[in-house]
ZATI-835287 format. One record per residue (C-alpha): residue in one letter; x, y, z. Coordinates in Angstrom, 3 decimals, always signed. Example, Ala and Ser with C-alpha at 12.3 -4.5 7.8 and 13.67 -1.06 7.14 Angstrom:
residues 2
  r        c1        c2        c3
  A   +12.300    -4.500    +7.800
  S   +13.670    -1.060    +7.140
This chain:
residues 298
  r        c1        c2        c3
  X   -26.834   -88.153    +2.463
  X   -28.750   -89.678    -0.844
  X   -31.890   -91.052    -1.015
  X   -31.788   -93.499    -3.842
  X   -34.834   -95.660    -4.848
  X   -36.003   -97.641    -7.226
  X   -39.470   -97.306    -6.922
  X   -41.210   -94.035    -9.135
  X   -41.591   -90.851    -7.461
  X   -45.202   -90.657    -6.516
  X   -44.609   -94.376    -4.585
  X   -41.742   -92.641    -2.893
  X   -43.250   -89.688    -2.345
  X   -46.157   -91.200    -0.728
  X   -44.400   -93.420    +1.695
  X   -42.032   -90.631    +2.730
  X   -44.453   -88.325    +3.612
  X   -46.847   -90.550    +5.863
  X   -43.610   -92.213    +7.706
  X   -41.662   -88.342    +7.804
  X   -43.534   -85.698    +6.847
  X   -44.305   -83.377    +3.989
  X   -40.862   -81.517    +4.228
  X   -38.788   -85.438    +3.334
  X   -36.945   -84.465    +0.620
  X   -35.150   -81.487    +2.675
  X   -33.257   -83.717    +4.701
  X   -31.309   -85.030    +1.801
  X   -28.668   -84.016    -0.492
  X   -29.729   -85.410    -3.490
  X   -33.432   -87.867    -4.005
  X   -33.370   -90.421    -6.800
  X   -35.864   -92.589    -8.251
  X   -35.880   -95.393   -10.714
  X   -32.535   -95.592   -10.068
  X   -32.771   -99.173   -11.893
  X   -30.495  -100.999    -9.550
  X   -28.856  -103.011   -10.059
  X   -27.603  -101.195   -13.153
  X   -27.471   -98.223   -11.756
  X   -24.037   -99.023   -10.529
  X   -22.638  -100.495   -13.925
  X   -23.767   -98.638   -16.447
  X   -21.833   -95.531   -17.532
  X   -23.917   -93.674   -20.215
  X   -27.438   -93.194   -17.950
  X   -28.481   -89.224   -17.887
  X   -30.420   -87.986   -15.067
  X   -33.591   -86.421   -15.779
  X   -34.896   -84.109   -13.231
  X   -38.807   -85.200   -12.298
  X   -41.317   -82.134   -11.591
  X   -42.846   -82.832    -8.161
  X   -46.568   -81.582    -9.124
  X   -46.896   -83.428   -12.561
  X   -44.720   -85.928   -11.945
  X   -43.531   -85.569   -15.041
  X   -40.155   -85.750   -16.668
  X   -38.236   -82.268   -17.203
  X   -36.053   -82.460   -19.964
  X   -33.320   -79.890   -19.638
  X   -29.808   -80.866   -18.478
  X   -28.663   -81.995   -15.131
  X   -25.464   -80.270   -14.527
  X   -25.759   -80.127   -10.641
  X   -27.766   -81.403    -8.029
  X   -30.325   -78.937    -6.455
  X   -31.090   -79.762    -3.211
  X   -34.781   -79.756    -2.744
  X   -35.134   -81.535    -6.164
  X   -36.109   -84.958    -7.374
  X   -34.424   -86.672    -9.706
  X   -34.595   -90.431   -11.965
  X   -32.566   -92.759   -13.676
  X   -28.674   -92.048   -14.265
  X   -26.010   -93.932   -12.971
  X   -23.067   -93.785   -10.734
  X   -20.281   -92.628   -12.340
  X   -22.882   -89.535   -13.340
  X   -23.639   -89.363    -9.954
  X   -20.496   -88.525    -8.616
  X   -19.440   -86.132   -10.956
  X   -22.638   -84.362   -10.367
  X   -21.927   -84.628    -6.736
  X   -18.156   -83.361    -7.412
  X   -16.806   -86.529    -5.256
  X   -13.782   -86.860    -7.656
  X   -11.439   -84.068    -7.369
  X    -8.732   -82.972    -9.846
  X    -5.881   -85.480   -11.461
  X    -3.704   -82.514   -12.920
  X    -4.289   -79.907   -10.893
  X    -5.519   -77.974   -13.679
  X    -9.114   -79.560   -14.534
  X   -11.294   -82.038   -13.132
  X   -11.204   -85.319   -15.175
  X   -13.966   -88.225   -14.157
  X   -12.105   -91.779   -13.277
  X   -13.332   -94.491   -14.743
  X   -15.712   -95.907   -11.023
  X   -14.235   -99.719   -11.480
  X   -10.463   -98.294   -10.946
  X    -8.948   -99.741    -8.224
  X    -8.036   -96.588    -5.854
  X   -11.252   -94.502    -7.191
  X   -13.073   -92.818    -4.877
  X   -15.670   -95.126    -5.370
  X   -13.927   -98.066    -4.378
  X   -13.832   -97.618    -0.447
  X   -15.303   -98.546    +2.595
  X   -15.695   -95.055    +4.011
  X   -19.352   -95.119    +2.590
  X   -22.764   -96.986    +4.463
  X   -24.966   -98.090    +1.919
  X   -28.351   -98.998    +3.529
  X   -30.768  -101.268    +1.543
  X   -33.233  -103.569    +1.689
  X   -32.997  -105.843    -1.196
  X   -29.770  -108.145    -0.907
  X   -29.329  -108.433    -4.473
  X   -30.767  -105.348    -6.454
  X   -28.900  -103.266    -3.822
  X   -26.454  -104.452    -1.896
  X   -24.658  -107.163    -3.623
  X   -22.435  -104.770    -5.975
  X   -22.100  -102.155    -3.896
  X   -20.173  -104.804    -1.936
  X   -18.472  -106.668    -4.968
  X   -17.944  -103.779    -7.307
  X   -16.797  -100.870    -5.074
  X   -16.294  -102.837    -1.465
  X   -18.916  -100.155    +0.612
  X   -19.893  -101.099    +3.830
  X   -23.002  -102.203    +3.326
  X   -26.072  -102.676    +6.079
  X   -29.228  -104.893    +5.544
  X   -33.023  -104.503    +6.062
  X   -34.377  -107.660    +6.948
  X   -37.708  -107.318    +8.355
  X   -37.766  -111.017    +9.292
  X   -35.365  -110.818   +11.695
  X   -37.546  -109.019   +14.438
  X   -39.919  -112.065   +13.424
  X   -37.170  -115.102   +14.463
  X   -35.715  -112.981   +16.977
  X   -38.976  -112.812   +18.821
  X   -40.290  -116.273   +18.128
  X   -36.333  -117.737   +19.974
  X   -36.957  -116.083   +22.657
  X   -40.471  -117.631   +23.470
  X   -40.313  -120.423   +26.016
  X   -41.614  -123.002   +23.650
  X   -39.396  -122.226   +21.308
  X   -36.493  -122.964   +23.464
  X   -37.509  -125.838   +24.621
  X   -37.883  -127.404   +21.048
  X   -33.958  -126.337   +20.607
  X   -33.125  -127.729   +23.940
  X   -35.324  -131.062   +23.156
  X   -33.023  -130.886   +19.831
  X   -29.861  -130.519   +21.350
  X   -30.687  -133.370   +23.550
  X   -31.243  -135.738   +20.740
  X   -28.507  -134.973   +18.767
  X   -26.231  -135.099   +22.034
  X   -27.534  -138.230   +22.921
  X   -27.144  -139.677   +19.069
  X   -23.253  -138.646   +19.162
  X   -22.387  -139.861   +22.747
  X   -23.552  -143.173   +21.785
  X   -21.886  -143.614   +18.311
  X   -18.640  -142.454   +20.279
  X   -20.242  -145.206   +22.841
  X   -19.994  -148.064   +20.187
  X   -16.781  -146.540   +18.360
  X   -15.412  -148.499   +15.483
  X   -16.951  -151.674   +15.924
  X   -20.724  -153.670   +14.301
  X   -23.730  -152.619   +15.318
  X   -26.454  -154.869   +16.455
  X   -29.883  -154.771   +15.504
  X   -30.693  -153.116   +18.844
  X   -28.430  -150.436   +17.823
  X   -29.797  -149.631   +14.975
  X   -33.393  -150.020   +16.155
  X   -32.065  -147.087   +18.949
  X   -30.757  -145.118   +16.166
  X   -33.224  -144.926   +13.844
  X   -35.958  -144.311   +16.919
  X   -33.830  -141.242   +18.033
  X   -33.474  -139.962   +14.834
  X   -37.766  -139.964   +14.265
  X   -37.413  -138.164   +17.097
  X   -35.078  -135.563   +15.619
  X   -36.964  -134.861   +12.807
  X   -40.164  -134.686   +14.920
  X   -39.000  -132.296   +16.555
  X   -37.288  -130.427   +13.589
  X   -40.813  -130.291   +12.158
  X   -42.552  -128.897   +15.219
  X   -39.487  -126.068   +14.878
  X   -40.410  -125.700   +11.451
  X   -44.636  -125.041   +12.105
  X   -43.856  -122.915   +14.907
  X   -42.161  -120.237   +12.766
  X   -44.992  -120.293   +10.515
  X   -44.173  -121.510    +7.370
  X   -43.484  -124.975    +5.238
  X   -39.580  -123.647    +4.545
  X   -38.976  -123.010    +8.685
  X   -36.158  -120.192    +8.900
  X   -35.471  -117.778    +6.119
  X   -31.793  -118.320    +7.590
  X   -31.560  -121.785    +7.845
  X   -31.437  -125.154    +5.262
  X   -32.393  -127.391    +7.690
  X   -28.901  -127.954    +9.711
  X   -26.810  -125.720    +7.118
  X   -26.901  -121.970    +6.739
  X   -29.676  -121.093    +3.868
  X   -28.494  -119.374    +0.582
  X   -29.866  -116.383    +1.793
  X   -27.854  -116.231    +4.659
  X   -24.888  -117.160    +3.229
  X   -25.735  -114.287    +0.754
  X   -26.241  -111.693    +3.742
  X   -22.864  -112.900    +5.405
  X   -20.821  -112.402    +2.338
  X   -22.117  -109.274    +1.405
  X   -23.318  -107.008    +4.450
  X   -21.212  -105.634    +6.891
  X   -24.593  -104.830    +9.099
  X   -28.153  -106.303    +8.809
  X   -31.398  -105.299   +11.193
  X   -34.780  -105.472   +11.216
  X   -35.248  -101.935   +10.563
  X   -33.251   -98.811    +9.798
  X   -34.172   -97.355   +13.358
  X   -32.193  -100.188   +14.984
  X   -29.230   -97.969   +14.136
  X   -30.617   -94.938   +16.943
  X   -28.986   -97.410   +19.510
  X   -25.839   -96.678   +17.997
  X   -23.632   -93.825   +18.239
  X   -22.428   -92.569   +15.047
  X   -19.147   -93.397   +16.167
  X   -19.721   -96.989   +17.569
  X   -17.759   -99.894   +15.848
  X   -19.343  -103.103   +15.072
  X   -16.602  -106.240   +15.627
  X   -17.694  -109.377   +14.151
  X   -18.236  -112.603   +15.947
  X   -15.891  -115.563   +14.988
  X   -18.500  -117.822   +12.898
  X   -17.665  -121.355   +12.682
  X   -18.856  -123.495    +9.848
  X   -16.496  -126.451    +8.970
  X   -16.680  -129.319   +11.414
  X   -13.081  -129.476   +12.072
  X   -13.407  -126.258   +13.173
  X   -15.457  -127.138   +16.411
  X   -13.416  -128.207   +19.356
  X   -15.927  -129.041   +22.178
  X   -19.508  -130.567   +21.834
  X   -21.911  -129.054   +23.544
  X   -22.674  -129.974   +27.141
  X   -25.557  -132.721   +27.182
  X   -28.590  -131.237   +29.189
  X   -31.473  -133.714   +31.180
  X   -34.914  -132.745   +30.575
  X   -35.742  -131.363   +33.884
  X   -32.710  -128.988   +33.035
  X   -34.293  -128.708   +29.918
  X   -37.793  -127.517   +31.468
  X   -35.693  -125.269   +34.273
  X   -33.751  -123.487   +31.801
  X   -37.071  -122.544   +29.625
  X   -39.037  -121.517   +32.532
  X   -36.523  -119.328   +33.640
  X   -35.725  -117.763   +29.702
  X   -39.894  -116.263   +29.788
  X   -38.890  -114.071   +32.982
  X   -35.623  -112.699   +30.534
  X   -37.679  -112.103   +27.065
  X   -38.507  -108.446   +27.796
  X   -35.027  -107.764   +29.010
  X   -33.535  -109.527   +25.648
  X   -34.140  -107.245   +23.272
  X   -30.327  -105.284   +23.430
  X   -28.978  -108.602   +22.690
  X   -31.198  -109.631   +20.105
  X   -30.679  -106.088   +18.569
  X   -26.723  -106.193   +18.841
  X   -27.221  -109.597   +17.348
  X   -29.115  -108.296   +14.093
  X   -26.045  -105.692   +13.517
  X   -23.083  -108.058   +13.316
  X   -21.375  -108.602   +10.242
């Protein structure tokens, strides 16, 4: 279990101890800091330089071995897992270091969880370089996930749904032929409406950009960035005491082309509208399982 940071020790050491304890650092087999991420997984040639807890100074000597109980900065990967003795012998006589981008390495597998909370100083070579299972932090999912299930939340997505139901059933309406002026008066009316509406979705999440996740009706950069490259992503790293260490996370079948999409989704009224948010209030305190299992799919 590694505790690998990029902050400097006495930041580390500070947070640790008010969220843990004093005793932090025994629980792990090796602490790192400056790690310099994301370079700490490229580079090759990056020492590590044991830190002296009461000065926090820098101790000079040689790192040969990890002690646990110790602190350490800087180095690298392919250091770290010689110091860590993860790559066993190729002749059976001595131990010879692999070159980490190998294909077959120990480093290149799946059987390791890195846990981060910066998509791209972090996670996104772990994931491209050695193809770890990776797991998110994203604090502003407990934010969204809260603010959907509030009743006037849902019924701006219901409202939404409406529209953009009742936009496609009449283009299918007037298929292939002119419009009239009416029709395009209707259109353009309905579609003020939409983006109304979008806007009102938009302020209630609290910002000018609306959903960290979302470009308006696409997926946002960042989520396509948390899709390709996390296996797991949460709102914090105690979601994961839910779990069993054993339990296996299967995604769910994401569909993004439009070709892809066989049905439509059903058209609701507004008073099914207004009966369906009324009755989602009563079922916010008992959503919070789903919204968790939600935050953990790949």
């Amino acid at each position: 279990l590694l505790f690998v940071s990029n902050s400097p020790f006495w930041y580390v050491d500070a947070g640790m101890k008010y969220v843990i304890g004093d005793d932090w650092i025994d629980g792990w087999d090796a602490v790192i800091t400056t790690a310099g991420k994301p370079h700490f997984y490229t580079d090759d040639e990056r020492p590590f330089r044991e830190v002296c807890q009461k000065t926090g100074r820098i101790k000079f000597n040689e790192v040969v071995r990890f002690e646990k109980g110790a602190v350490y900065r800087e180095g690298c990967l392919k250091e770290l897992t010689r110091l860590m003795d993860w790559s066993g012998p190729t002749n059976g006589e001595e131990d010879v270091m692999e070159d980490p981008f190998v294909s077959g390495n120990i480093l290149a597998t799946s059987n390791v969880l890195y846990i981060g909370d910066s998509l791209f100083a972090d996670l996104v070579d772990a994931k491209r370089e050695f193809g770890w299972t990776t797991a998110a932090v994203t604090p502003e999912v407990e934010f969204e996930a809260e603010k959907q299930n509030e009743s006037a939340f849902i019924l701006v997505q219901q409202t939404l749904r409406l529209l953009w139901d009742a936009l496609r059933l009449m283009q299918d309406e007037l298929g292939a032929s002119g419009r009239t002026q009416e029709d395009l008066d209707t259109l353009d009316n309905l579609e003020k409406l939409v983006s109304a509406w979008r806007d009102r979705e938009t302020h209630m999440l609290g910002n000018p950009f609306g959903s960290i996740f979302r470009a308006r009706y696409q997926p946002s950069l960042f989520a396509q960035s948390l899709r390709r490259y996390c296996d797991l992503y949460m709102d914090s790293v105690s979601s994961l005491r839910k779990y069993s260490p054993q339990h296996r996370f299967y995604p769910r079948d994401t569909r993004l082309l439009s070709h892809e999409i066989t049905s439509r989704a059903s058209v609701f009224g507004l008073e099914e509208v207004l009966v369906r948010t009324n009755g989602s209030a009563e079922k916010t305190t008992n959503g919070a399982a789903t919204s968790d299992e939600q935050q953990h799919e790949g």
